[in-house]
C-alpha positions as CSV (number, residue, x, y, z in Angstrom):
1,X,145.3,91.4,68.6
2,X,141.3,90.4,68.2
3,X,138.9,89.4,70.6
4,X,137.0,86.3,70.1
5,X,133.2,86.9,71.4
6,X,131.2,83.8,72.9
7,X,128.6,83.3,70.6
8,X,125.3,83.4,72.8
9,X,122.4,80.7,71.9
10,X,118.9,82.1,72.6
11,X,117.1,80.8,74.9
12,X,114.1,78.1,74.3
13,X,111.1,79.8,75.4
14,X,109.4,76.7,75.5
15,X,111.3,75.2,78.8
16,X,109.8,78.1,80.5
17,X,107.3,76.2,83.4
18,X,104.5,78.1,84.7
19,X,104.7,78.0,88.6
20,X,101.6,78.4,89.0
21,X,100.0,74.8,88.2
22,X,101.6,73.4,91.1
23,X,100.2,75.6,93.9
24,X,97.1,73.1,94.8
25,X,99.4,70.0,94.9
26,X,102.5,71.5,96.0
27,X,103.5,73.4,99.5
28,X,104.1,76.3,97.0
29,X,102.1,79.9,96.9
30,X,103.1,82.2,94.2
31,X,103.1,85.7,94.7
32,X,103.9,88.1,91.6
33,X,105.0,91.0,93.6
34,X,106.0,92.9,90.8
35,X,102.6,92.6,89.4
36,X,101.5,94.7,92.4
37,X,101.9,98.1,92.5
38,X,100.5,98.2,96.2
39,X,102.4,94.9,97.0
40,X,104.3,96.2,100.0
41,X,107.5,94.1,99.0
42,X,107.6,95.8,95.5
43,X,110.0,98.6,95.5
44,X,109.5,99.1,91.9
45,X,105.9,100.1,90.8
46,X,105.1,99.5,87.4
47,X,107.8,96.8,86.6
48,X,105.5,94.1,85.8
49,X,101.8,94.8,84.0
50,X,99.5,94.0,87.0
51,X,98.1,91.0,84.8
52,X,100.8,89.5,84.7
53,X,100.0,86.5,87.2
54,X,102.3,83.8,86.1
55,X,105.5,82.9,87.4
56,X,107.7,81.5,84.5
57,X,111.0,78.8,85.9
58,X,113.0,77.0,83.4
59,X,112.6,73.4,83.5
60,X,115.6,72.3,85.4
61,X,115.3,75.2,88.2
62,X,111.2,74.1,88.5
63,X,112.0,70.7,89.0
64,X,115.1,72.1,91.8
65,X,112.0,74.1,93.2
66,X,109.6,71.6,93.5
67,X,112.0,69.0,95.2
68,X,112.7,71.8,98.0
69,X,109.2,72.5,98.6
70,X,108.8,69.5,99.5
71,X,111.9,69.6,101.5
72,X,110.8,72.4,103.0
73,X,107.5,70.7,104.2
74,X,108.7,67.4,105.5
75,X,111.7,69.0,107.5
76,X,110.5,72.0,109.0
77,X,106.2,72.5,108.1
78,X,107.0,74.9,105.7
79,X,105.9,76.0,102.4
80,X,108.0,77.8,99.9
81,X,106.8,81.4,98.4
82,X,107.9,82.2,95.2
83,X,108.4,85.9,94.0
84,X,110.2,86.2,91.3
85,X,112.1,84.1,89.0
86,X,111.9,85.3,85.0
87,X,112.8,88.6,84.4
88,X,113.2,90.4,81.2
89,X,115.8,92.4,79.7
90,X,113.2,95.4,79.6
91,X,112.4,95.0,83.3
92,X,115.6,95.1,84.2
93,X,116.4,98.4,82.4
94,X,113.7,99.9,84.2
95,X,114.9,98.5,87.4
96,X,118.2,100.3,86.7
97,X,116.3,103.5,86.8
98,X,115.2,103.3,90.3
99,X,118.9,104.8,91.9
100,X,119.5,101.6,94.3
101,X,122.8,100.9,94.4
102,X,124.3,99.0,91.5
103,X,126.1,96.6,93.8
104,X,122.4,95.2,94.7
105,X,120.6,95.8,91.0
106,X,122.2,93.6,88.1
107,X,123.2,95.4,84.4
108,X,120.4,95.1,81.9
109,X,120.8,91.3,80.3
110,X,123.0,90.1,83.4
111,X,123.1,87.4,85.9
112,X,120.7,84.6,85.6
113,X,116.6,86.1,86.2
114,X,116.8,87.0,82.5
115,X,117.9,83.4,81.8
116,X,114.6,81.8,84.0
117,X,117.6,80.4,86.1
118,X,116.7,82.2,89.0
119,X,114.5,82.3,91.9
120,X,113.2,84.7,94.5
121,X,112.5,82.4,97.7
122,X,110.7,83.1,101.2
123,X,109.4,80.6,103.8
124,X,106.1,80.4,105.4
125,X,105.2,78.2,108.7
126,X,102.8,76.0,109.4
127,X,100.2,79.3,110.2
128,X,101.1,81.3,107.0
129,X,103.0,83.7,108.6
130,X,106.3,84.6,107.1
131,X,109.3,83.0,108.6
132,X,111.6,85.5,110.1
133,X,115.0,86.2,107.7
134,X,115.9,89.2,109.2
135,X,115.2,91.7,106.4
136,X,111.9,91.6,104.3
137,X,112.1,90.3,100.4
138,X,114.1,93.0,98.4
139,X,115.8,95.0,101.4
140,X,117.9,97.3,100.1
141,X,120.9,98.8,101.9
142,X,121.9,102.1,101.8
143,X,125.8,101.0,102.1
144,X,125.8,97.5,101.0
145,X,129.6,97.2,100.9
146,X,129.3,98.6,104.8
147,X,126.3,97.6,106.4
148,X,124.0,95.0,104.5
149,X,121.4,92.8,107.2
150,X,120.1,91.0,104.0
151,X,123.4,89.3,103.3
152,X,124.3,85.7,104.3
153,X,127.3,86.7,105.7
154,X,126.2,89.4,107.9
155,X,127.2,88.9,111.6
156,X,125.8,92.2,113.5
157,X,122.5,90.9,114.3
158,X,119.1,91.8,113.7
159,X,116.6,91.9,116.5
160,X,118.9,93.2,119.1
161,X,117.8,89.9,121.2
162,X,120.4,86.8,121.0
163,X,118.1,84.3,120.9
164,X,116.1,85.9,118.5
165,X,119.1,86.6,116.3
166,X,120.3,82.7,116.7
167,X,116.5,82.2,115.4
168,X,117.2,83.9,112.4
169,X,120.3,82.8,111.4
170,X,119.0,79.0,111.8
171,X,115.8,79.5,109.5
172,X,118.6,81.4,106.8
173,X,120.4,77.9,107.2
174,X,117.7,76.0,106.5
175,X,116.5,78.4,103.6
176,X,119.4,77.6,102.0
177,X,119.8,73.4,102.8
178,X,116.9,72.9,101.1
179,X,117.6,74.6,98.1
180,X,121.4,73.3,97.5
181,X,119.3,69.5,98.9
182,X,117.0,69.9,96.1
183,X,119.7,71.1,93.9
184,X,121.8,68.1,94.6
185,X,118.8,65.6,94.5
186,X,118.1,67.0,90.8
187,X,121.9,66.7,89.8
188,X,122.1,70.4,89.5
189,X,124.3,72.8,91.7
190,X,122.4,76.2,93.1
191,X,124.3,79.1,94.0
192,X,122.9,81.6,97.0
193,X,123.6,85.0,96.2
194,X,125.8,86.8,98.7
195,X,123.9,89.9,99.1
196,X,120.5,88.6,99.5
197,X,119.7,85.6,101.3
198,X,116.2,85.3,99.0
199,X,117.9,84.1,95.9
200,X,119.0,81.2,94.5
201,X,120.6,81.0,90.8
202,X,121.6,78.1,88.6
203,X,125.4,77.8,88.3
204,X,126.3,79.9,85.1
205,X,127.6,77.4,83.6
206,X,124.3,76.2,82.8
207,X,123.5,80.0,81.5
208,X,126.7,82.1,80.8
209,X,125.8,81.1,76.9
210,X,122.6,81.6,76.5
211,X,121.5,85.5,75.8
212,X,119.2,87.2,78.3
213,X,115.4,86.4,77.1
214,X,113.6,89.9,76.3
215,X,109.9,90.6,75.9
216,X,109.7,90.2,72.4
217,X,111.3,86.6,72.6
218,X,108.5,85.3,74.4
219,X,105.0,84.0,73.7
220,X,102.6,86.5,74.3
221,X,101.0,85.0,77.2
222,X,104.6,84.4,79.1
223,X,105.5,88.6,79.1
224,X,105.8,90.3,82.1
225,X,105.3,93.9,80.3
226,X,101.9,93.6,78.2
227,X,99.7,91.3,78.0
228,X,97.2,91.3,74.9
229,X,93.0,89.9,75.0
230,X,94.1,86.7,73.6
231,X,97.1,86.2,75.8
232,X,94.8,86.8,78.9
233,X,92.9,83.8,77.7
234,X,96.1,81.3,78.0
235,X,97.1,82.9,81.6
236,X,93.3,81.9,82.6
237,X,93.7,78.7,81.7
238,X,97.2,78.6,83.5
239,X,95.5,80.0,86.5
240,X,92.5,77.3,86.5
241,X,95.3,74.0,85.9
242,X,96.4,71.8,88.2
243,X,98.6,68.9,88.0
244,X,95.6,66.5,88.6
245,X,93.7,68.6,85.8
246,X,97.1,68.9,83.6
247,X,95.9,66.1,81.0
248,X,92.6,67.4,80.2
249,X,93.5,70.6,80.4
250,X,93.5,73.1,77.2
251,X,97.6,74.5,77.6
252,X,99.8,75.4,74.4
253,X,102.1,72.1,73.7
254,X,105.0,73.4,75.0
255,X,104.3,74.5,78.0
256,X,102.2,70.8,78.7
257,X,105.4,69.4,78.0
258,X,107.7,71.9,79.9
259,X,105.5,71.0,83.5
260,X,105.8,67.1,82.1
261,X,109.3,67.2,81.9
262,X,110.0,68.9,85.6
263,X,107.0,66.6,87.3
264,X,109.2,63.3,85.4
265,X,112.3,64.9,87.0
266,X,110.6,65.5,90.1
267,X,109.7,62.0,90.6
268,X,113.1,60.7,89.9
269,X,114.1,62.2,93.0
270,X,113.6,58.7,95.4
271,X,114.3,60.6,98.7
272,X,110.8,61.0,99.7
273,X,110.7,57.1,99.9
274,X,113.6,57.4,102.2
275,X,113.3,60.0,104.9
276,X,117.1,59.4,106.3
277,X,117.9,60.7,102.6
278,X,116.6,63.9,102.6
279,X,118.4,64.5,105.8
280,X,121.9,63.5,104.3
C-alpha cells in the first residue's frame, strides 16, 4: 500500500503586510515582544533579533485585523495590540527548546504563525491600560490539560471576586466577536484557539497546503532572526510610512501592493456606514 503526500505550495512572501504602517491611522499599536529581551511578556529571550521591529500579516488576515480594530474602537473604545503574527520555522525550533509543555508550544513548521495566518491579539481601553483577560499574553500552565486560566473554556475563575470574574469573561467575549465580526465582514472564517484566548488563526483550509515560511524564504528585510545593514534601511522606511504617506513613500513593490490590496479589502467592508451592521 503507498501513501500519497499533499504536495505543499510555498508561500508568496510578497502578501506578507507590514503592520506597522497602519499604527497612526488605525486604533492599532504594535508591539514586537519577541524582539525584546526585557519585554516582560517574552518568555523566550532571544527568539527574535531585537531589530526586528516589523510585524509581518498575510493579506487576507491584515485586512480581518484591520476591520476589528475598528470594531474594537466603535463598540467598546478599544484599540487592538498586536504581538505576534509571522513566525518562522527557525523560531519555532527554538521555541521548542524552552521545556513548556508541548500541548501549549506547536511542532516546528505547524499550525498557522509559520503560514502569516495567525495573530497574537490583546485589548487596550480608552486610557492605554491593558484590558483584563485574566492571564497576561503567553501564560503558560504548568498542567494545561488540568488547570489552564488562559483557556476560553476555563470556568474556575480568576480574581477570586464574582464580579470581577464576570468582568473578565465579558471582555474574552468581546475579544473574540470582533475578531470572528471582522472575519465574517472580510468573507473569511477565524478560529480562536482553545488554549489561549490571545489567538486568532485562519481556518486551515486557507493554509493546510502551503509549507511553513522559514527565514531563508523571506526578503531580507521581512526576517525575524538577522537582519543585515541594507535590510535595516527598508524596516526604516517601514517604520517612517503611513497610509496617508503610502504613495510617496519609497517601499519595495510588493509590499506597496500587499498594504493596497488589504486597505481595498478593508474598504469593501460597508459596515462602518451602517452602525446597526457591525452589531449584527
Amino acid at each position: 500500500m503507498t501513501t500519497s503526500r499533499v504536495k505543499m505550495h510555498k508561500y508568496i512572501v510578497e502578501n506578507l503586510v507590514p503592520m506597522n504602517v497602519f499604527c497612526n491611522e488605525f486604533p492599532i499599536i504594535v508591539d514586537m515582544v519577541y524582539s525584546n529581551p526585557s519585554h516582560p511578556s517574552n518568555n523566550f529571550k532571544g527568539l527574535y533579533s531585537s531589530e526586528s521591529l516589523v510585524l509581518w500579516a498575510d493579506r487576507e488576515l491584515a485586512a480581518v485585523i484591520l476591520v476589528a480594530a475598528i470594531l474594537a474602537n466603535r463598540l467598546y473604545g478599544w484599540r487592538i495590540k498586536l504581538n505576534d503574527c509571522l513566525r518562522t520555522v527557525e523560531a519555532q525550533q527554538q521555541m521548542a527548546q524552552y521545556g513548556y509543555q508541548p500541548a501549549l508550544v506547536s511542532t516546528p513548521g505547524g499550525g498557522a504563525h509559520p503560514r502569516a495566518m495567525a495573530v497574537d491579539v490583546e485589548a487596550l481601553d480608552s486610557s492605554g491600560s491593558t484590558v483584563d483577560m485574566g492571564t497576561a499574553f503567553d501564560y503558560f500552565a504548568t498542567d494545561p490539560a488540568f488547570d489552564n486560566p488562559a483557556a476560553r473554556a476555563y470556568t474556575r475563575g480568576w480574581r477570586g471576586e464574582e464580579a470581577l470574574d464576570s468582568e473578565i469573561w465579558l471582555n474574552r467575549q468581546k475579544l473574540e466577536y470582533i475578531m470572528r465580526r471582522a472575519a465574517i465582514l472580510c468573507g473569511h472564517t477565524i478560529y480562536p484557539l482553545a488554549e489561549e484566548w490571545w489567538d486568532f488563526r485562519m481556518l486551515p483550509e486557507l493554509w493546510e497546503g502551503i509549507a511553513a515560511i522559514c527565514e531563508n524564504d523571506l526578503h531580507p528585510y521581512q526576517r525575524l532572526r538577522v537582519i543585515d545593514a541594507d535590510a535595516k534601511e527598508v524596516v526604516k522606511k517601514i517604520m517612517d510610512t503611513g497610509c496617508r504617506s503610502l504613495a510617496n513613500s519609497a517601499l519595495p513593490a510588493s509590499v506597496f501592493e500587499a498594504i493596497k490590496y488589504a486597505l481595498n479589502k478593508f474598504s469593501s467592508v460597508n459596515c462602518f456606514h451602517r452602525r446597526s451592521v457591525c452589531r449584527e
